[in-house]
Backbone as CSV, one residue per row, in Angstrom:
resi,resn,N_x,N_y,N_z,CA_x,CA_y,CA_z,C_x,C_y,C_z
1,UNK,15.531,4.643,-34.502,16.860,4.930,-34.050,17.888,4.271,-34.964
2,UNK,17.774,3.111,-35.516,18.456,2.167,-36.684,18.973,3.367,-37.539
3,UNK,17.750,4.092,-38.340,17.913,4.543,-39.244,18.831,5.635,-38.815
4,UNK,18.751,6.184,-37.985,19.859,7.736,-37.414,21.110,7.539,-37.993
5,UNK,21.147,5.541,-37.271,22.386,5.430,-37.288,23.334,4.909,-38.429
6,UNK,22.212,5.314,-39.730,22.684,4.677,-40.926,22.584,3.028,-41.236
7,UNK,21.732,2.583,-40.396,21.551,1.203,-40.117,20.142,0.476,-40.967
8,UNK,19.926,1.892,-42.347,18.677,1.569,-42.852,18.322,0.198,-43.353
9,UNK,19.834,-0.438,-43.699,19.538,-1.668,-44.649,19.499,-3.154,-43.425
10,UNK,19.341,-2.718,-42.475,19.417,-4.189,-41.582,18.067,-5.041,-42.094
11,UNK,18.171,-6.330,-41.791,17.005,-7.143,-42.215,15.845,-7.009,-41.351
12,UNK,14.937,-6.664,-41.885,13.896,-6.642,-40.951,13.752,-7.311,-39.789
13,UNK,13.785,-8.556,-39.630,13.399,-9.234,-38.751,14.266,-9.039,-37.901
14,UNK,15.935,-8.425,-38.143,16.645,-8.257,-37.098,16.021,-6.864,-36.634
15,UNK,15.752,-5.501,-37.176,14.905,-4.348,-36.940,13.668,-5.224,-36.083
16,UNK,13.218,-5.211,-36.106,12.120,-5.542,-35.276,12.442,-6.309,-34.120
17,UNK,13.082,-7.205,-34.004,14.190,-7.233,-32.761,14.835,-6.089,-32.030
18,UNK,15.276,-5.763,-32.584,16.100,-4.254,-31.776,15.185,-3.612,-31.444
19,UNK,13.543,-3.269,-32.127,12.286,-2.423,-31.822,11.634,-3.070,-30.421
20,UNK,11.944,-4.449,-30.681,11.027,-5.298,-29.956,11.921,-4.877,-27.988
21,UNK,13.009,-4.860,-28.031,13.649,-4.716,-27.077,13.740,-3.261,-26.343
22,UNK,14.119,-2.390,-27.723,13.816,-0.978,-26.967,12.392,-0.229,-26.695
23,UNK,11.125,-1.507,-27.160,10.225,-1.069,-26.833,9.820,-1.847,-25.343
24,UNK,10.754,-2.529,-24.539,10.778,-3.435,-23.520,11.626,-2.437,-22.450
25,UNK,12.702,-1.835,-22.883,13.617,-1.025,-22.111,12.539,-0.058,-21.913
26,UNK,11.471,0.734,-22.872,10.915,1.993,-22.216,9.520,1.409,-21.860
27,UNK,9.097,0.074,-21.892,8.290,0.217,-21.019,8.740,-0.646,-19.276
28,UNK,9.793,-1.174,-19.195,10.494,-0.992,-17.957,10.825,0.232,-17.221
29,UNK,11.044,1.068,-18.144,11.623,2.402,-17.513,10.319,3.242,-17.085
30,UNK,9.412,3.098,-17.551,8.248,3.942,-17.576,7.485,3.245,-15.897
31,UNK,7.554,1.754,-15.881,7.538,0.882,-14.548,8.305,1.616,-13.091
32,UNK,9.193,1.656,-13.350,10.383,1.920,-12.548,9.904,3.082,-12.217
33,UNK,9.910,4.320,-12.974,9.363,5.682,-12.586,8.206,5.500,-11.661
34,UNK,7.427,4.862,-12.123,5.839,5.238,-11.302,6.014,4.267,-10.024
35,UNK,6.855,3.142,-10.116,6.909,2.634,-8.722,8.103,3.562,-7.757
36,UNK,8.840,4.415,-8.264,9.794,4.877,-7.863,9.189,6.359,-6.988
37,UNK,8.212,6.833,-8.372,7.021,8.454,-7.284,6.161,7.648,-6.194
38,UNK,5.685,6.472,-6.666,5.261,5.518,-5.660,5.646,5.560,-4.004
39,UNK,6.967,5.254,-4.452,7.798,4.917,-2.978,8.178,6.257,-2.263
40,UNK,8.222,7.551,-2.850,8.630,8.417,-2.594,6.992,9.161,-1.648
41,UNK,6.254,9.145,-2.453,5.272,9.676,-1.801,5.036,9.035,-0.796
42,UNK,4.730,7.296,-0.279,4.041,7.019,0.565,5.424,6.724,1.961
43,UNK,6.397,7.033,1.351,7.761,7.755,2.589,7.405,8.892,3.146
44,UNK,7.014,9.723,2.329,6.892,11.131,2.673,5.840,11.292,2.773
45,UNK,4.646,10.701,2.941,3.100,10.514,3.850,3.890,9.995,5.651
46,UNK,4.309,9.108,5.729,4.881,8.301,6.865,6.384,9.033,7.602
47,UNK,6.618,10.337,7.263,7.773,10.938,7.342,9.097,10.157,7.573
48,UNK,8.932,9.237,6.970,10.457,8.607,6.648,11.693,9.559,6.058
49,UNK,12.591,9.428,6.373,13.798,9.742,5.560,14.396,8.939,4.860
50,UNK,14.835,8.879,2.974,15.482,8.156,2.203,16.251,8.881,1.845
51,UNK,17.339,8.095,1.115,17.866,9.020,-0.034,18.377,7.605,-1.220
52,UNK,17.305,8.129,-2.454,17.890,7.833,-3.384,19.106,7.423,-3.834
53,UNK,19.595,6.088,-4.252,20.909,6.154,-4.776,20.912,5.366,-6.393
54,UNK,22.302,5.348,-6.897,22.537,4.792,-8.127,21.591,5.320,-9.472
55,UNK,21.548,4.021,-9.834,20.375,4.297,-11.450,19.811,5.287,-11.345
56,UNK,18.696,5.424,-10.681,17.245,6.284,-10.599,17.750,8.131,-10.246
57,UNK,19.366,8.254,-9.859,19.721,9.060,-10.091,20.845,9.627,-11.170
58,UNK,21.112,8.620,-12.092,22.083,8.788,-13.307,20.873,8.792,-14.434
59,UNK,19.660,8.161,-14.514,19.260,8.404,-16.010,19.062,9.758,-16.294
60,UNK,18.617,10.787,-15.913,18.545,12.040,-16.232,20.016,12.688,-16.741
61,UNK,21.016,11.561,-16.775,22.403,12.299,-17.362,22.313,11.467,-18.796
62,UNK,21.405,10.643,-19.073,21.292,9.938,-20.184,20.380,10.958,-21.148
63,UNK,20.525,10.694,-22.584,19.941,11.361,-23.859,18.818,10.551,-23.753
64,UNK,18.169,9.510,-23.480,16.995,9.473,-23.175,16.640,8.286,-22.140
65,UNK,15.925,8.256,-21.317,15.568,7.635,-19.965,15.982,6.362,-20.148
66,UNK,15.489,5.342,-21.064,15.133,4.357,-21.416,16.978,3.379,-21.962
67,UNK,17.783,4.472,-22.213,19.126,4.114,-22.309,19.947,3.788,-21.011
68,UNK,19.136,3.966,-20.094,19.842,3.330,-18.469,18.767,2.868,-17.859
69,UNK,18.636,1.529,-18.278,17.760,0.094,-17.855,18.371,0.058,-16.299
70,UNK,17.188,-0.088,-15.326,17.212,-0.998,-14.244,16.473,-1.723,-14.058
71,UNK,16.847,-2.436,-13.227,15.763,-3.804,-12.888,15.678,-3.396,-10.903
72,UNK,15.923,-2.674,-10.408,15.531,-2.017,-9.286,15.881,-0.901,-8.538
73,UNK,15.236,-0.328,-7.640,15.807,0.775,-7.323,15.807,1.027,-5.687
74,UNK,17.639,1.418,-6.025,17.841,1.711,-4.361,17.737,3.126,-3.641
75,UNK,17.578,2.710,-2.667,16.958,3.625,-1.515,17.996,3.313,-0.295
76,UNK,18.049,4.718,-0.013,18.885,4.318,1.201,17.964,4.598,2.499
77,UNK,17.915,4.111,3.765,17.095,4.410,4.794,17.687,4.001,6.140
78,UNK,17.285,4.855,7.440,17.710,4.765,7.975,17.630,3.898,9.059
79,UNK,17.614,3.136,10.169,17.718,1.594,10.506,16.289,1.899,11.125
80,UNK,16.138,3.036,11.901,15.249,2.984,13.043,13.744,2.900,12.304
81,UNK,13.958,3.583,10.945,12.301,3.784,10.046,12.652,1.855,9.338
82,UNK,13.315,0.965,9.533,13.528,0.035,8.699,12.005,-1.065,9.130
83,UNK,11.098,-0.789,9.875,10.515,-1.943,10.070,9.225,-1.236,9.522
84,UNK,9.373,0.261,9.720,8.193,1.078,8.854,8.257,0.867,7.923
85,UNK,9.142,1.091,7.284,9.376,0.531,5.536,9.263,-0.762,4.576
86,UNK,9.532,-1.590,5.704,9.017,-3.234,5.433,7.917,-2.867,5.139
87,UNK,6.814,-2.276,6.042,5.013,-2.423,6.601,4.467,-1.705,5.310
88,UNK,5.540,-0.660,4.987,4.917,0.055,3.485,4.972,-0.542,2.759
89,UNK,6.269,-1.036,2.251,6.241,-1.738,0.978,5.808,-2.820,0.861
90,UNK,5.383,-3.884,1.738,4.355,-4.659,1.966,2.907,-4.717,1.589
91,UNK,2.616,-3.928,1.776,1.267,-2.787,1.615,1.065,-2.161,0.508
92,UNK,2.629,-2.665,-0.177,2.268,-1.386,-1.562,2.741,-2.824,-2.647
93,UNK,2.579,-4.205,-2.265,3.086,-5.309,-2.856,4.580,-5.845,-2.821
94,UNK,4.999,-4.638,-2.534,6.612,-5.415,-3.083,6.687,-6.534,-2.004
């Protein structure tokens, strides 16, 4: 990506820094996804109702996933499924 940006002559060791990080952003992002189909499926085994909010619904407006880092993802739910949802995600580590 350096290079796209005409950034061929940076010093290596700073390149490999910037590699070292955006290879940290997509494997966070790649995390996030599979705990995210995670949570979705074992809601919708337990017929919970969520709804998705924030991040996990803006990266798909991003040029590539990994350019909108989260560090968690919200869910909205409703009070009465709230002690079901503890028992899942409990169950599923978090």
């Amino acid at each position: 990506m350096l290079e796209k940006a005409g950034a061929a002559d940076i010093p290596r060791d700073v390149a490999a820094l910037f590699s070292e990080h955006r290879d940290k952003a997509i494997m966070a992002d790649i995390n996030i996804q599979v705990d995210y189909e995670e949570l979705c499926r074992a809601f919708a085994e337990h017929d919970i109702r969520f709804i998705p909010l924030k991040g996990i619904l803006m990266k798909p407006l991003y040029p590539q996933s990994d350019y909108r880092t989260m560090s968690d993802i919200d869910i909205l739910i409703d009070a009465e499924n709230a002690h079901n949802v503890r028992a899942i995600m409990e169950k599923l580590g978090y």
